[in-house]
Every structure is written in structure tokens, then in C-alpha cells.
N, C-alpha and C positions, 0 to 999 in steps of 0.2 A: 299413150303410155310412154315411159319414159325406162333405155334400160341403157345401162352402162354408161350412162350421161347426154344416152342419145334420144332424140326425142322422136315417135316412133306414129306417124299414121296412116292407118288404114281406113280402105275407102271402097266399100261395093261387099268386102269377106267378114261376116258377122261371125263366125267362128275360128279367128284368126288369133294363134295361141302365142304369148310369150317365145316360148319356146322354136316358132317359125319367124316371129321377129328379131329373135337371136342368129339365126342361120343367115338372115337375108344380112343383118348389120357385119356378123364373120365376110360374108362373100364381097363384101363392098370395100370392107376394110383391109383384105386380100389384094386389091385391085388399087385403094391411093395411098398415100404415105400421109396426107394432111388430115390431121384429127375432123372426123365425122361429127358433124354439128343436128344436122337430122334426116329421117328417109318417112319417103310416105311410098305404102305400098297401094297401087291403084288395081281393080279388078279390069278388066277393059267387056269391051263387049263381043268383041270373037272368043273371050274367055280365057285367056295369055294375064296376065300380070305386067302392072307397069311400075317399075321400081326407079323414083325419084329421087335422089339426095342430095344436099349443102354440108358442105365444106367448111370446118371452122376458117375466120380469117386470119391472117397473120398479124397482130399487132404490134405495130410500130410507132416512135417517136418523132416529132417533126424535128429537125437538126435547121438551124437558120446561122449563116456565116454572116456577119456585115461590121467589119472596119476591125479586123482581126478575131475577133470573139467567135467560136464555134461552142454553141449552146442549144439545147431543146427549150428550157426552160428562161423566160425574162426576165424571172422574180426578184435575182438577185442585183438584177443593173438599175445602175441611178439614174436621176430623171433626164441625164440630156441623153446616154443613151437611149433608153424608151422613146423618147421624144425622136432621136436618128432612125429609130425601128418603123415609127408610126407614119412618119415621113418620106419614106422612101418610096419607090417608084415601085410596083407591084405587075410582074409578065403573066398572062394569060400561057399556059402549055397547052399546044391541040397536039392529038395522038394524030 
């Protein structure tokens, strides 16, 4: 089920109402500031609840600086630009 644009699943509680998957989505959304992407509520087997959820992401632009130009977008550079973009030496980053 899907409520508030969250996408909602349950797993092991066959009589699991809207209305408790509305409480669980409030008490999570109490707890982070980053829009709620989806929860899955698990039954477990000592009989406790396990309440799972993802985080929408934050979407970003990639910004590329090379030979004064700060741009996201290549579309609008001519071909020897493209050609110095295409060309260039490319760093691996390790965390």
C-alpha cells in the first residue's frame, strides 16, 4: 500500500490497517527531517515488530570546472571544448 507517497510493507500481520501504517509512518517521520521514501513493517518471531525504512535521496547536479567554465550541463560547448572535456585525465576518489 502506498499512503502519503510512502510506500508501505508489511510482512508476517495479515490484519495490518491503513490507519497503523499511518502511526508507524508519523513516528518515523518525528524522528528524521529527510523525506520518507518507504517503511516495511516486519513481524519478527519473539513477536516485537521490526520497522525498516529508506530515505528519499537528495538530488544533485554534477558541477565540472575545466579551463574556466563552471557548468553542469556540456550541451552548449563547441566541439574543441567537448573534445578538452573528453580528453582530460579522469581521478579515481576512495573514501
Amino acid at each position: 500500500m502506498t499512503i502519503e507517497g510512502v510506500e508501505v510493507k508489511i510482512m508476517g500481520l495479515d490484519d495490518f490497517t491503513e490507519q497503523e501504517a499511518q502511526k508507524y509512518i508519523d513516528y518515523v517521520k518525528e524522528r528524521v527531517e529527510d523525506p520518507l521514501k518507504s517503511i516495511e513493517v516486519k513481524l519478527c518471531d519473539d513477536g516485537k515488530v521490526d520497522v525498516d525504512y529508506t530515505l528519499q535521496g537528495e538530488k544533485f547536479e554534477r558541477i565540472r570546472r575545466i579551463t574556466g567554465y563552471l557548468t553542469g550541463d556540456v550541451s552548449s560547448w563547441n566541439d574543441a571544448k567537448r573534445s578538452e572535456e573528453s580528453e582530460r585525465v579522469k581521478h579515481n576518489v576512495f573514501a
